[in-house]
C-alpha positions as CSV (number, residue, x, y, z in Angstrom):
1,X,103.1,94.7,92.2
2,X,105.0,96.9,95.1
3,X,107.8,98.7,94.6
4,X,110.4,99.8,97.3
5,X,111.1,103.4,98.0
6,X,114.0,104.8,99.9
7,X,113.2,108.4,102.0
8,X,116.2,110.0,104.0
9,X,114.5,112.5,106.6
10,X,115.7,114.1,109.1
11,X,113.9,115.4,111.9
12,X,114.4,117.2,115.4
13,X,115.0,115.3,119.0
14,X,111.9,116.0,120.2
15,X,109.6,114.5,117.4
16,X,109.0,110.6,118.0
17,X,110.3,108.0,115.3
18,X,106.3,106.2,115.7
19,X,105.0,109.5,114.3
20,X,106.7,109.1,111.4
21,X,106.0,105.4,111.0
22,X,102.5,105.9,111.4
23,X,102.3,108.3,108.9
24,X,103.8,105.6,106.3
25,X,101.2,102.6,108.0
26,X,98.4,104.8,107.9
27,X,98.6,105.1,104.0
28,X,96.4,101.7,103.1
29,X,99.3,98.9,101.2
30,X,102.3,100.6,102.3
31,X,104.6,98.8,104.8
32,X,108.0,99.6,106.6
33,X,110.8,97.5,105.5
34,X,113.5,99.0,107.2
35,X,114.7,101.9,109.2
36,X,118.0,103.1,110.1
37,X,118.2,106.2,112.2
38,X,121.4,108.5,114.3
39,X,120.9,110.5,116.5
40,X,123.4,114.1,115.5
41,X,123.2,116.1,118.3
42,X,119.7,117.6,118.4
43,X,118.5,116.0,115.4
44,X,118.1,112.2,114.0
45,X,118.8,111.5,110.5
46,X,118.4,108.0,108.9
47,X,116.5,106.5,106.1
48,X,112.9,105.1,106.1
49,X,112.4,102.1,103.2
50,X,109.1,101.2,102.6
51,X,107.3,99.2,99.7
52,X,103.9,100.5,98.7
53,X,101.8,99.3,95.9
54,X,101.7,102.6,93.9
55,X,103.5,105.7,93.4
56,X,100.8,107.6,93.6
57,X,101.0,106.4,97.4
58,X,104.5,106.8,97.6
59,X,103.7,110.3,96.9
60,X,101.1,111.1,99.2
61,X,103.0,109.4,102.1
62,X,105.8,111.8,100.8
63,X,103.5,114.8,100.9
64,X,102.1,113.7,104.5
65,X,105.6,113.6,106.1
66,X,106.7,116.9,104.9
67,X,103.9,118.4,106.1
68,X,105.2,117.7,109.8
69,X,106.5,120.8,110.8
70,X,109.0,119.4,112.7
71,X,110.5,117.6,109.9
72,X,113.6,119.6,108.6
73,X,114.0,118.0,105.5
74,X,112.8,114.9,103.3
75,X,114.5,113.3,100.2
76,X,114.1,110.3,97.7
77,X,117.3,108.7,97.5
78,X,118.1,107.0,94.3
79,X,121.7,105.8,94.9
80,X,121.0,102.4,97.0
81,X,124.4,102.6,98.0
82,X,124.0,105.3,100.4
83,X,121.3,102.9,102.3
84,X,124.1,100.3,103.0
C-alpha cells in the first residue's frame, strides 16, 4: 500500500523545478501528486507531495534531494494544514 508524504523545500532561482521532480520519478513506485511552488525573490519555496510505496523510498528520495547543492533546505511536514 502507498503512503503520501509531504516535503517543503526550498531551493535557489537558478535550479530547475524538473530537477527536482526527476529526482522523486526516478525513485522506482514513487509518483508526484502535487506541487505548489512561489517564487521569493531569488529563491522558490513550495511543497512537493508524493506517494511512494515505502518509507524506505521516501527516505532515499529525501536523502537524494538534499544532496543537491543548490537546495537550501528540505523538511517533512506533518501538519497537513500548512499544504492547504
Amino acid at each position: 500500500m502507498s503512503k503520501l508524504f509531504f516535503l517543503k523545500i526550498i531551493y535557489r532561482n537558478a535550479v530547475s523545478l524538473h530537477k527536482i521532480t526527476s529526482i522523486v520519478e526516478s525513485v522506482k513506485g514513487a509518483k508526484i501528486k502535487h506541487l505548489n511552488f512561489i517564487s521569493k525573490g531569488r529563491q522558490f519555496v513550495g511543497v512537493i507531495a508524493f506517494e511512494a510505496s515505502q518509507l524506505i523510498d521516501f527516505e532515499y528520495i529525501l536523502r537524494l534531494i538534499k544532496g543537491n547543492r543548490d537546495i537550501s533546505e528540505v523538511e517533512e511536514i506533518t501538519d497537513m494544514s500548512l499544504c492547504l
